[in-house]
N, C-alpha and C positions, 0 to 999 in steps of 0.2 A: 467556447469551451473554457472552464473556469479551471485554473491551475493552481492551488493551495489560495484560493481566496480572490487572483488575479485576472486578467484575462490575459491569456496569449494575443502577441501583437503581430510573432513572424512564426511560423512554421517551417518556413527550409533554411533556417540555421541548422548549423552544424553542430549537432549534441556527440560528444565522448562521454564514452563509460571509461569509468578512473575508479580505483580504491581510493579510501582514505580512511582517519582514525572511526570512523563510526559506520565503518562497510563499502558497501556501491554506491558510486554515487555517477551522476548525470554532469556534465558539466558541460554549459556553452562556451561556443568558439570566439564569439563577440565580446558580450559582457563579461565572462567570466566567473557567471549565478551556477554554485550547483545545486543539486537536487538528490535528496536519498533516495536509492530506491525503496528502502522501507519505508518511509513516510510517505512517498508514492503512493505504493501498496495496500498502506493504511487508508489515504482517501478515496483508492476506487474502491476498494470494496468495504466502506459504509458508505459511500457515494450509491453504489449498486443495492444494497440492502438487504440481502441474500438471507433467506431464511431458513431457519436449521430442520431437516430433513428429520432427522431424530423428534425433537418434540414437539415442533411448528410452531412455538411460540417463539422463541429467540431468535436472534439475528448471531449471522456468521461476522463474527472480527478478526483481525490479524494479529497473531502471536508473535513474538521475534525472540523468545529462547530458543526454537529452532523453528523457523518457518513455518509456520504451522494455522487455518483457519481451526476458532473454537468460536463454541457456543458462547453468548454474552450471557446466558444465565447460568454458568459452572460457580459451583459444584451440581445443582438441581441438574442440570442437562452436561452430560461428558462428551458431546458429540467434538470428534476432530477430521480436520480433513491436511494430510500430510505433505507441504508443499513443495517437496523437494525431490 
């Protein structure tokens, strides 16, 4: 499984969810690597591909003014889906 470019080495490390200055973040018990969950969110869902139900041309992306998937062809397609 590919993790921002990477591969994962271990899986039963021990991840905390923490704040910090740029929101949620992931942070391991070992190294000390964290991880946003925005930027997370960003890569599964272009990872996934999800296609916009509204005009079936576009692909759904991740918004982060407030949580939110949008179509990649706005203004042409205003489809949202509210993730919160």
């Amino acid at each position: 499984m590919s993790y921002f470019g990477k591969e994962l080495q271990s899986v039963d490390l021990l991840w905390r969810l923490r704040g910090g200055r740029d929101g949620l973040l992931f942070s391991c018990s070992e190294c000390r690597k964290t991880v946003s969950l925005r930027r997370l969110a960003e890569e599964l869902i272009a990872e996934l591909g999800l296609q916009c139900p509204r005009c079936g041309e576009g692909k759904l992306c991740y918004r982060t003014s407030s949580p939110f998937l949008g179509c990649d062809r706005f203004p042409a397609c205003r489809y949202t889906l509210d993730l919160q």
